[in-house]
VORO-830615 format. One record per residue (C-alpha): x, y, z; residue in three letters. Coordinates in steps of 0.1 Angstrom, whole numbers, padded with zeros to 4 digits, always signed. Each point is the difference from the previous one (the first is absolute). Layout:
<sites>
XYZALA;...
</sites>
This chain:
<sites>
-0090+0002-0258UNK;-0026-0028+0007UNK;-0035+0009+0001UNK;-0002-0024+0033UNK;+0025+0021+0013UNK;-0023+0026+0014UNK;-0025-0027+0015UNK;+0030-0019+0019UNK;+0014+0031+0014UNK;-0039+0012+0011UNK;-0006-0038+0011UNK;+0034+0005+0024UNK;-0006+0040+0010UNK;-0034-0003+0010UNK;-0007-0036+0008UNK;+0034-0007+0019UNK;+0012+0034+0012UNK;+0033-0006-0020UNK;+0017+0032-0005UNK;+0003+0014-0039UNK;+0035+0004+0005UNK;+0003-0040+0008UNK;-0016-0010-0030UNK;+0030-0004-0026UNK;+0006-0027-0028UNK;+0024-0017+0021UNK;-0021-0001+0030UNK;-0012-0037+0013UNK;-0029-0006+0022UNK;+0021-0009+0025UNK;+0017+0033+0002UNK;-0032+0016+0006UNK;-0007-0019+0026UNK;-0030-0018-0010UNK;-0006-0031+0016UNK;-0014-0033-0015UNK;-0037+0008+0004UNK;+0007+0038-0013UNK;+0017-0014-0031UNK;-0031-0020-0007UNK;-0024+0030+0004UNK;+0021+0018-0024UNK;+0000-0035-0022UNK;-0044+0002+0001UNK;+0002+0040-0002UNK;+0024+0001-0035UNK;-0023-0030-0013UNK;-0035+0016+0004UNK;+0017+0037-0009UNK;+0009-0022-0034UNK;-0034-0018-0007UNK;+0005-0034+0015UNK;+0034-0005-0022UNK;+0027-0017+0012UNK;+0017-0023+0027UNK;+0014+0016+0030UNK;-0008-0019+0026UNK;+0032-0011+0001UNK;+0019+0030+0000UNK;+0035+0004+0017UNK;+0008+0024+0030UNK;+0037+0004-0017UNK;-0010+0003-0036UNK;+0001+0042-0011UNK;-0029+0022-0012UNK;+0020+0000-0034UNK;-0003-0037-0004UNK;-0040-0001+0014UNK;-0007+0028-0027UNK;+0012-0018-0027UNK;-0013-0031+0010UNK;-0037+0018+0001UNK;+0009+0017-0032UNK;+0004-0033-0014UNK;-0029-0013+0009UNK;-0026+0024-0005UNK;-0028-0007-0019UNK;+0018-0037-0007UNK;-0006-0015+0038UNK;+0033-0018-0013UNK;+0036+0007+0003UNK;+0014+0012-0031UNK;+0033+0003+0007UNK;+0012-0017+0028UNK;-0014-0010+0036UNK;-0016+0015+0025UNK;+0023+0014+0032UNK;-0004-0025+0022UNK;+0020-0022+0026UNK;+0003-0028+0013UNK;+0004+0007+0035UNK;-0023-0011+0029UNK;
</sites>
């Protein structure tokens, strides 16, 4: 397990009201119904919960926890991807 793992699910429980039960690896932002603005509060609330590491200010409502974990796994302590991109789309 990830050690961010425990901080996303705290970030969504107690920041968002987002049900334990809803937060699974193949869950998307989207499909926990957090709008635009709530997906970059989560974005600034992973990023400060990490030490100031890491670009999510891009992130994607359809991309899943599994993929945002291992993107911030990735990136810890480098500020840099290290194996692959950041979830993010392309959508306006």
């Amino acid at each position: 397990m990830s050690a961010i793992h425990p901080k996303i699910t705290e970030v969504l429980t107690h920041t968002f009201k987002v049900p334990v039960a809803e937060i699974r690896p193949d869950s998307t932002m989207d499909s926990l119904e957090m709008d635009s603005l709530a997906v970059a509060e989560f974005a600034v609330l992973i990023r400060e919960a990490m030490g100031g590491d890491g670009d999510f200010d891009e992130l994607s409502k359809d991309a899943t926890l599994a993929a945002i974990t291992r993107y911030i796994d990735a990136t810890a302590g480098s500020g840099a991807p290290l194996g692959g991109e950041a979830p993010t789309s392309n959508a306006r």
